[in-house]
N, C-alpha and C positions, 0 to 999 in steps of 0.2 A: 192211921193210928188205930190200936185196936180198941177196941171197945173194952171198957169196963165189964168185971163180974156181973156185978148188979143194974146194967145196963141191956145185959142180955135175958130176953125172955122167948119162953117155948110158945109159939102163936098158933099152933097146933093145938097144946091144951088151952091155950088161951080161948081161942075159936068154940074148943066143944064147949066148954063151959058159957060161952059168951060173955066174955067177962070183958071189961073196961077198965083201963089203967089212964092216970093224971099224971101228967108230971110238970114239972114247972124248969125251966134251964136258963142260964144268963150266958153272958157272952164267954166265960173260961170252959163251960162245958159246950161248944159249938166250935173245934177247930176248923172248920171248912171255911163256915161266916169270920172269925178269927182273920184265917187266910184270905178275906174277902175284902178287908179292910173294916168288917164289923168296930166300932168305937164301943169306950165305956158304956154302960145304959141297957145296952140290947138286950133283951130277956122276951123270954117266950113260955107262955103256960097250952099245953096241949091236952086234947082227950083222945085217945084210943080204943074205938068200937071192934071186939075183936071177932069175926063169923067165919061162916061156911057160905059158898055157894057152887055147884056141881060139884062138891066134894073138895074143893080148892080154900084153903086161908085166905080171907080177907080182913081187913084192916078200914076202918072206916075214923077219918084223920081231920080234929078240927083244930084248928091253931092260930091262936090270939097272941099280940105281941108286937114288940116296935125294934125294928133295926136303928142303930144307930149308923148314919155312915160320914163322910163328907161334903159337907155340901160342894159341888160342882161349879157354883158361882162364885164361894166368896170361901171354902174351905173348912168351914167351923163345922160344929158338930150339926147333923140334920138329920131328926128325927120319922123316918118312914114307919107307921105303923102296915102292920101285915094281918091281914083275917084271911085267912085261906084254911077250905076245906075238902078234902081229895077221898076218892072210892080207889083204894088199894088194891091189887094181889099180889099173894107171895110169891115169887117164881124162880126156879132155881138156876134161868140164864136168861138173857135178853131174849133170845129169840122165841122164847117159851110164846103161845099166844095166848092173849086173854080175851074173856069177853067184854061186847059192848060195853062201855060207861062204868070201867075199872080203869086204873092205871098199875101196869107192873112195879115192881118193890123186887131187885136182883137182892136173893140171900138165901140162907139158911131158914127156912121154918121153924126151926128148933130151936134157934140159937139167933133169933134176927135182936139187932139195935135198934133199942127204943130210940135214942138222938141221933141214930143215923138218919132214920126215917121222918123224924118232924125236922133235922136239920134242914136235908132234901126238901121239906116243904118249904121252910122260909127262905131257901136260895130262891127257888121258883115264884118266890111274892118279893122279892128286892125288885128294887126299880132299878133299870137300868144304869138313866142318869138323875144320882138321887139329887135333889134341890129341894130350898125351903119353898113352901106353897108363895105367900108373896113376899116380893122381892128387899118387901123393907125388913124382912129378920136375917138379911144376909148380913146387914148393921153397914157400917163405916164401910166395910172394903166394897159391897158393890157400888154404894154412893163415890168412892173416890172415883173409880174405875168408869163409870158413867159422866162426869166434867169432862169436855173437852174443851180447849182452849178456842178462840175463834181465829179461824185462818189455818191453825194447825192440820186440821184434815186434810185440807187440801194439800198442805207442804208434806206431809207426810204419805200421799199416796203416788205408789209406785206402778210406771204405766211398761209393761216388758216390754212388749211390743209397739212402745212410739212408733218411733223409726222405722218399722220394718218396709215402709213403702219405698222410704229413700233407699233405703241397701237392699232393695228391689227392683228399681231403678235404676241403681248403676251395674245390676247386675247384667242390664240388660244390653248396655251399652257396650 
């Protein structure tokens, strides 16, 4: 998707001047998180340190904020908050190398996306498999799901390989 007008800034002038940009995003401006299964709620406020080092744009990236996603247990909505804070550079192709204790940022210096760049961070702070912290704000549905009847486990476990010795057996015969 491309990026907004006003969503693209020169990190180049941004750098000499050393200037610092705020922006604040919810979940309709983050198509990626969107496509991630981000829920209503999700919003992210970020700051933007913009520099130089060896003559290269950097980006110095802190980013507060809560994904909303599904919980994993029980489906409802569950709130992951994200604090993650990352040392940038701009670089015009993956393979470009950077120094120690950077992380590459592929694009345009002149033209780079401000929410492409904090999006990138908050994919990298999502939890894999999000769940509520404990288990009783999954509510009703993980409580149903944890009864089990007595006796039923047993009747209900499936053993593949009973048999396998008797029609081992007569294999041999």
């Amino acid at each position: 998707m491309p990026a907004a007008r006003s969503d693209l800034v020169n990190a180049v002038e941004l750098a000499g001047r050393a200037a610092t940009l705020e922006r604040s995003l919810v979940r309709d401006q983050l198509p990626r998180l969107l496509e991630a299964g981000a829920l209503e709620g999700t919003r992210a406020d970020a700051k933007l340190a913009f520099g130089r080092f060896e003559g290269r744009t950097t980006v110095e990236l802190s980013v507060e904020g809560s994904v909303v996603l599904p919980c994993q247990r029980c489906l409802r909505p569950c709130e992951s908050p994200v604090s993650e804070t990352a040392l940038l550079m701009v670089v015009a192709d993956e393979m470009e190398d950077v120094p120690g204790g950077y992380d590459p940022v592929v694009g345009d210096a002149e033209r780079l996306s401000v929410t492409d760049v904090i999006e990138e961070q908050l994919l990298l702070g999502m939890p894999l498999v999000p769940l509520h912290e404990d288990e009783a704000d999954c509510g009703e549905t993980a409580a149903a799901d944890d009864i089990v009847e007595p006796g039923s486990a047993v009747a209900d476990t499936q053993r593949p390989f009973a048999n396998l010795r008797d029609l081992l057996d007569k294999g041999e015969r």
